[in-house]
Each structure stands twice: as C-alpha cells, then as structure tokens.
C-alpha positions as semicolon CSV with decimal commas, in nm:
position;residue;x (nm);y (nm);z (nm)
1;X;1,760;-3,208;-0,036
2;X;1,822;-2,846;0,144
3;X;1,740;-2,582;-0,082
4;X;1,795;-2,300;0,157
5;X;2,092;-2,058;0,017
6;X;2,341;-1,977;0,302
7;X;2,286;-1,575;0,234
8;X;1,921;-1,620;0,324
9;X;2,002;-1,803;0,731
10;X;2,034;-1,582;1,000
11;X;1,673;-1,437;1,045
12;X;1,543;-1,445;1,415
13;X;1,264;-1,610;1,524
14;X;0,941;-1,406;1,646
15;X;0,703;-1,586;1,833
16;X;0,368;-1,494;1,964
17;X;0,174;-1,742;2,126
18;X;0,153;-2,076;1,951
19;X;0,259;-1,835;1,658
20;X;0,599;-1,796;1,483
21;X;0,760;-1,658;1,179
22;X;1,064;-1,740;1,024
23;X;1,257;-1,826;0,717
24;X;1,162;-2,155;0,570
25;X;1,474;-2,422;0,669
26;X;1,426;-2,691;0,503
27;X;1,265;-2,892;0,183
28;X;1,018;-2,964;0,365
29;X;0,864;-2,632;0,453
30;X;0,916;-2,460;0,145
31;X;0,680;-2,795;-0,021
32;X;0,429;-2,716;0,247
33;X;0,467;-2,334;0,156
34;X;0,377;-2,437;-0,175
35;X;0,117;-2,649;-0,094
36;X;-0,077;-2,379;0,095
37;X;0,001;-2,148;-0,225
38;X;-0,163;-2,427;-0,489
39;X;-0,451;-2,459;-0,264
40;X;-0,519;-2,071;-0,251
41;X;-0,450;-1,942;-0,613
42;X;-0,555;-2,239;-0,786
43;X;-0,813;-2,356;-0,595
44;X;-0,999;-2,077;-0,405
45;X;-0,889;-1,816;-0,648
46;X;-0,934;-2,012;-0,964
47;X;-0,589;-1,994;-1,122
48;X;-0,495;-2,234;-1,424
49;X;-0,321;-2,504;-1,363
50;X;-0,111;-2,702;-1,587
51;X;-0,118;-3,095;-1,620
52;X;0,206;-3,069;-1,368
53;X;0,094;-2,855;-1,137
54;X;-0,217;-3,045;-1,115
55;X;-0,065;-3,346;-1,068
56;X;0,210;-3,226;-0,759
57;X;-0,054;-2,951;-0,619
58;X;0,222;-2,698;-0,561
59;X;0,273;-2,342;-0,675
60;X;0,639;-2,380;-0,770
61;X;0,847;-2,167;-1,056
62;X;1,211;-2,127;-1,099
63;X;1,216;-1,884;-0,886
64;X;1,143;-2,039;-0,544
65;X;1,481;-2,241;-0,558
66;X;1,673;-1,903;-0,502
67;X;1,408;-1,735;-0,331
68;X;1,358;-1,679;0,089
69;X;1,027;-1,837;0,222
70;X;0,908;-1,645;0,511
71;X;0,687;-1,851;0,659
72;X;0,415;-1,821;0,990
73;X;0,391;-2,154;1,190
74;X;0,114;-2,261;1,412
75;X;0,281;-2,497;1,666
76;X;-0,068;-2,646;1,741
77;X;-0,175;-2,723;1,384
78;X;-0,097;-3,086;1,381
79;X;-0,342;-3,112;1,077
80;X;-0,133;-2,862;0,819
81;X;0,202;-2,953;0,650
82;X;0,464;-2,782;0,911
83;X;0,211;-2,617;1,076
84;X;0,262;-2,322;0,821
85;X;-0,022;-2,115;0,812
86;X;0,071;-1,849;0,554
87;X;0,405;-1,749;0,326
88;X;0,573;-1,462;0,185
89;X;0,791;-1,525;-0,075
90;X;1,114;-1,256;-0,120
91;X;1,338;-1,233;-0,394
92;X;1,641;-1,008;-0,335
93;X;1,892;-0,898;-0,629
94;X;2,110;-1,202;-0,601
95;X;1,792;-1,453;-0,627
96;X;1,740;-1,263;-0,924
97;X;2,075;-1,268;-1,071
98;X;2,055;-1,676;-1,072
99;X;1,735;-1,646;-1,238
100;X;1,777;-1,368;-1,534
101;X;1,572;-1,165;-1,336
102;X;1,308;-1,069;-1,101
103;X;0,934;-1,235;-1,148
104;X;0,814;-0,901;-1,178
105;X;0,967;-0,800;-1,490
106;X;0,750;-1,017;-1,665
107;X;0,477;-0,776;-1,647
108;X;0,634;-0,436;-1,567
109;X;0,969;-0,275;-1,672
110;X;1,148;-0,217;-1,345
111;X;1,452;0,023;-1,481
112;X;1,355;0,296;-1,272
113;X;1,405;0,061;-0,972
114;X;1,699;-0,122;-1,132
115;X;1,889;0,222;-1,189
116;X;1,897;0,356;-0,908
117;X;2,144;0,151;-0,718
118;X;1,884;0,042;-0,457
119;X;1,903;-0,277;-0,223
120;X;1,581;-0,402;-0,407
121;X;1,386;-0,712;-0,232
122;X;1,053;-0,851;-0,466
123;X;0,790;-0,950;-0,259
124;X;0,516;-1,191;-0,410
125;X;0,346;-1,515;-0,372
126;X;0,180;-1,356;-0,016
127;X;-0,093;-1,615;0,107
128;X;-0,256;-1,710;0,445
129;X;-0,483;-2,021;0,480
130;X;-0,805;-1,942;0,537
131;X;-0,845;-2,061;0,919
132;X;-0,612;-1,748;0,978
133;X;-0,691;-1,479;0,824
134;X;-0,684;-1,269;1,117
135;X;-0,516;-0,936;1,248
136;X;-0,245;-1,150;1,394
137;X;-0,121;-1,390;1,137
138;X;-0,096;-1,097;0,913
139;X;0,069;-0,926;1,168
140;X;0,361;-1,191;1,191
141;X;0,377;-1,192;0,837
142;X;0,444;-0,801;0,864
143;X;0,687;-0,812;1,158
144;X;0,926;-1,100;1,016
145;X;0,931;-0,893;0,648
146;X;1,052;-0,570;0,915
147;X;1,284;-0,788;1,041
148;X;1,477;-0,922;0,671
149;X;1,444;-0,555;0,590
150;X;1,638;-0,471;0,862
151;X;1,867;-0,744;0,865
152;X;1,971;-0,712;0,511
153;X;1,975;-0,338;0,495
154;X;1,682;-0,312;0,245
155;X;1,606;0,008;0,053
156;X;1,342;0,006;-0,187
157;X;1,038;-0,324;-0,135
158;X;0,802;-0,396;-0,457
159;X;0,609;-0,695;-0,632
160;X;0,290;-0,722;-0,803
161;X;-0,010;-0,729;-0,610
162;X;-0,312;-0,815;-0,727
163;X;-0,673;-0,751;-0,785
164;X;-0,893;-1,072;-0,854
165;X;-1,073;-1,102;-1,156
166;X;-0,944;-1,016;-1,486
167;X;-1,179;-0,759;-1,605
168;X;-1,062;-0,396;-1,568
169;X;-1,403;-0,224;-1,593
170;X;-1,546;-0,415;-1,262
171;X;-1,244;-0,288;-1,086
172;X;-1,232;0,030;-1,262
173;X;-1,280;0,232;-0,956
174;X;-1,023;0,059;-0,741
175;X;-0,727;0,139;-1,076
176;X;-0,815;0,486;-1,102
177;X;-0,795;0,497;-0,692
178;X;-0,450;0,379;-0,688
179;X;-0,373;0,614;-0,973
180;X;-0,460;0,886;-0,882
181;X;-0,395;0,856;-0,554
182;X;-0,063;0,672;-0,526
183;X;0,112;0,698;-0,829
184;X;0,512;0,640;-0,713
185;X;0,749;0,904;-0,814
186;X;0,897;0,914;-1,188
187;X;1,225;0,790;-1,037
188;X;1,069;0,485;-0,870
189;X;0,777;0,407;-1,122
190;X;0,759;0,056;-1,287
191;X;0,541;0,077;-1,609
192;X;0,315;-0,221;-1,732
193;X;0,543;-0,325;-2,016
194;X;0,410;-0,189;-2,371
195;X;0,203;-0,489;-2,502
196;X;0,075;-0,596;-2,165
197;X;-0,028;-0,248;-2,074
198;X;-0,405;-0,154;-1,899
199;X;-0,446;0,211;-1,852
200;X;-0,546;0,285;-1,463
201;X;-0,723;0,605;-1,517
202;X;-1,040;0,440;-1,599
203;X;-1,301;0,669;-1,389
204;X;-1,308;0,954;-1,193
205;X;-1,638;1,117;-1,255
206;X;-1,886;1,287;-0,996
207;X;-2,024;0,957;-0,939
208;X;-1,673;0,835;-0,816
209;X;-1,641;0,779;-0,452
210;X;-1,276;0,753;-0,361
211;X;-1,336;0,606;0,003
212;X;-1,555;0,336;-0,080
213;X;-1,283;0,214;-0,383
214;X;-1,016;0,227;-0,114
215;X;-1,288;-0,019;0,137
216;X;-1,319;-0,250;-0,157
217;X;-0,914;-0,309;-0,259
218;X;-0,800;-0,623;-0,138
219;X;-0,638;-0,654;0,227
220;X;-0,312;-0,642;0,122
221;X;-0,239;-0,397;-0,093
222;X;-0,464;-0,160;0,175
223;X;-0,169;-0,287;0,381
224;X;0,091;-0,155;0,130
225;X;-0,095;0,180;0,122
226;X;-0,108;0,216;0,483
227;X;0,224;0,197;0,584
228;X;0,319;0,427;0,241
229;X;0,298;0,200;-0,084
230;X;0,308;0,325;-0,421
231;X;0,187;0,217;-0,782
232;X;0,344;0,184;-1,080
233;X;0,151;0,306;-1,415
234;X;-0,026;0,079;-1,595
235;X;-0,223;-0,272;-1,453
236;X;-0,137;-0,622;-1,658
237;X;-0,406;-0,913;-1,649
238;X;-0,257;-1,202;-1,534
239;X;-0,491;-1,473;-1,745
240;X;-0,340;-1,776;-1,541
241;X;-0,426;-1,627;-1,232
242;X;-0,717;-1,509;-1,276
243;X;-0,603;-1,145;-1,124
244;X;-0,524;-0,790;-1,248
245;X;-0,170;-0,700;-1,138
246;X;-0,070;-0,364;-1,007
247;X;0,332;-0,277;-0,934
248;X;0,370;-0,200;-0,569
249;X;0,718;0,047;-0,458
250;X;0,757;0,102;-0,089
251;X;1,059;0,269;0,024
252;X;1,172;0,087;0,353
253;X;1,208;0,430;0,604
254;X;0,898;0,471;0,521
255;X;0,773;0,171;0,600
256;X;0,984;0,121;0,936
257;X;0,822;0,427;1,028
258;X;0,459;0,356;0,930
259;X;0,501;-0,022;1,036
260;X;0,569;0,082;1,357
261;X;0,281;0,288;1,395
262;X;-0,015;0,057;1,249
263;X;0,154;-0,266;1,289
264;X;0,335;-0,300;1,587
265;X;0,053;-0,321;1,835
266;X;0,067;-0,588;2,076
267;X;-0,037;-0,902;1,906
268;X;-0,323;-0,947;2,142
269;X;-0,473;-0,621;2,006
270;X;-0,495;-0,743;1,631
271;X;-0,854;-0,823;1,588
C-alpha cells in the first residue's frame, strides 16, 4: 500500500558518497524507518513498549500515516531494511489537520506558535543507527531538513527533544542551561501544559558551570542550539520513553543562515 501523500513528493535527492537523503517513497521505507526507531527508543533507550508494539517491533502512531519520512540511505548496507540508516520524521500543518493536531501538543501548549500565522513544520522521531553516528550522517540528515524548509517555504521549525532519563534533578543543570540561556521569545514560547509541567530553573548557584551543562546535552539538541534553537518553559517527563522533553522553536532564517555556516562543510570534513 503507498502511504506517501502527494503534497509531501517533490524533494531532491542529495547524495554523498554511498550516502543519500530523501523523502521516504514507499511502504516499505517508512516500515524500515520504523524499525530503526523501535530498535533505538525501545531497545537502546529503554522505552515501554506495549503488547503491539512488541509484537510488530515498530515505532508507529497515527501520526506517521500523514507525516514526511526523511530518511538517509546507505547504498552499501545490504544488511539494514532499505539501507536506511537514520530518520527524521516532519509533520507540517496539514499532517496535523488530519490528525487533530500536532504530536507536540500533547505535552506543551503551542498557541503562541499556532497564532501567529506561521508555516509551522514539527520535527520529532530523529534517530540514527548506531553504526552511523558520525559527522556525516547527521550532516545529511541536516541538509535534506534545509532542503523541505526551503522547498515548502517554512517559517517557524519545533518538536520536543529530549533528555534521557526521567529524573529532573540528574539533569538539573542541563534545564536550567537551556533556561536561562535559550528561553524563546514570549511570542514564540510553548509552555509544558499545566499538569504536566517541570520547572527548568532548577540550579544556578556558584557551583553551576554553564559550559560543562552545555558539553553534557545530548547531540541534538546542541545541534538545535548551534544553528539558533530556542526552549519553551517548562520540561514534561515522558514515562514511556524514558526521556525528559524540552520544546524546541527555531525560526528558519535563522537557521539557513547558521546551517550554512556549521553545517555545510564538505561532507568529507564531518568527523
């Protein structure tokens, strides 16, 4: 059965090497894209799985129907589903309409975004297999997202990202970091939704060392920050997968422009 919506076809191919990225085409891929999820959150990251998801070992929701699957390929792996080697999954505003919304409003209230007549794209569901985890696959991932951005004339980017663990004191440091640090502006600030709320603001003494929280955040969302993320108040522990959720904003001329300047090496740079 194709599952790929018309409005989502059109994306270029980028190749690099045995390397590509692309847009999902067909059943097939977006199975092996959620393959490669199930085996990262649920089973190097310790997610909960229900008896279905056990029994299909996919990460699949209602949402992935409507969704885009950016996907990278390596043209040599004969031993992984497709070749795909790591997934983005992107949610624009009329995925969401088919779905009563966008996955992120389950943990944060997104008015600000929603009001202000922004081309929104939700970004989640970001994984790479652990053979290639490397400056370049991450790279490709990076350069096809530029690409949809451009293509569909993207404004505002956002998602949750998340910490792993779901204990806010062992992380404590890296929430008050992005809090204090990169708190979006009022007009573009998501909010942890009231009964799901974890204040951010958690240290900040003289025995807080702002560098070495910034070393420890996870790769991506030192990605997001690099090329001009924000956060939205508040964290949300996510008990099913085993993570503490932050709300990332990135406005897209900022990240063309920042993108271009810490991203767009040549791919035989990327260490």
């Amino acid at each position: 059965m194709n599952m790929i919506a018309p409005r989502h076809l059109g994306l270029d191919v980028i190749r690099a090497g045995n390397f590509s990225v692309r847009l999902a085409l067909t059943a097939a891929e977006i199975d092996a894209a959620q393959a490669l999820r199930y085996a990262i959150f649920y089973e190097e990251m310790g997610a909960s799985a229900d008896a279905a998801t056990r029994s299909v070992r996919r990460d699949r929701d209602r949402y992935d129907l409507f969704a885009a699957h950016l996907v990278v390929i390596d043209e040599t792996a004969a031993d992984l589903p497709c070749g795909i080697v790591a997934t983005y999954r992107l949610i624009d505003g009329a995925a969401a309409a088919c779905t009563g919304g966008f996955y992120s409003a389950g943990e944060f209230d997104l008015e600000p975004l929603l009001a202000g007549g922004h081309r929104l794209l939700e970004l989640g569901r970001s994984c790479v297999h652990p053979r290639y985890r490397s400056g370049t696959v991450m790279q490709m991932l990076w350069r096809g997202l530029a690409e949809y951005v451009h293509l569909h004339g993207i404004d505002i980017l956002f998602g949750c990202a998340s910490l792993p663990g779901i204990d806010p004191e062992r992380i404590g440091d890296q929430l008050a970091y992005l809090h204090h640090t990169h708190l979006a502006p009022e007009a573009l600030r998501p909010m942890a939704l009231p009964d799901r709320f974890v204040a951010m603001q958690r240290t900040g003494g003289a025995d807080f060392d702002a560098r070495r929280a910034f070393i420890s955040l996870p790769p991506l969302i030192k990605g997001y920050l690099r090329i001009g993320g924000w956060v939205g108040d508040g964290a949300v522990i996510d008990t099913q997968f085993n993570t503490t959720d932050v709300a990332i904003v990135l406005r897209t001329e900022l990240v063309t422009r920042r993108y271009l300047r810490h991203y767009n090496r040549p791919l035989s740079d990327a260490a």
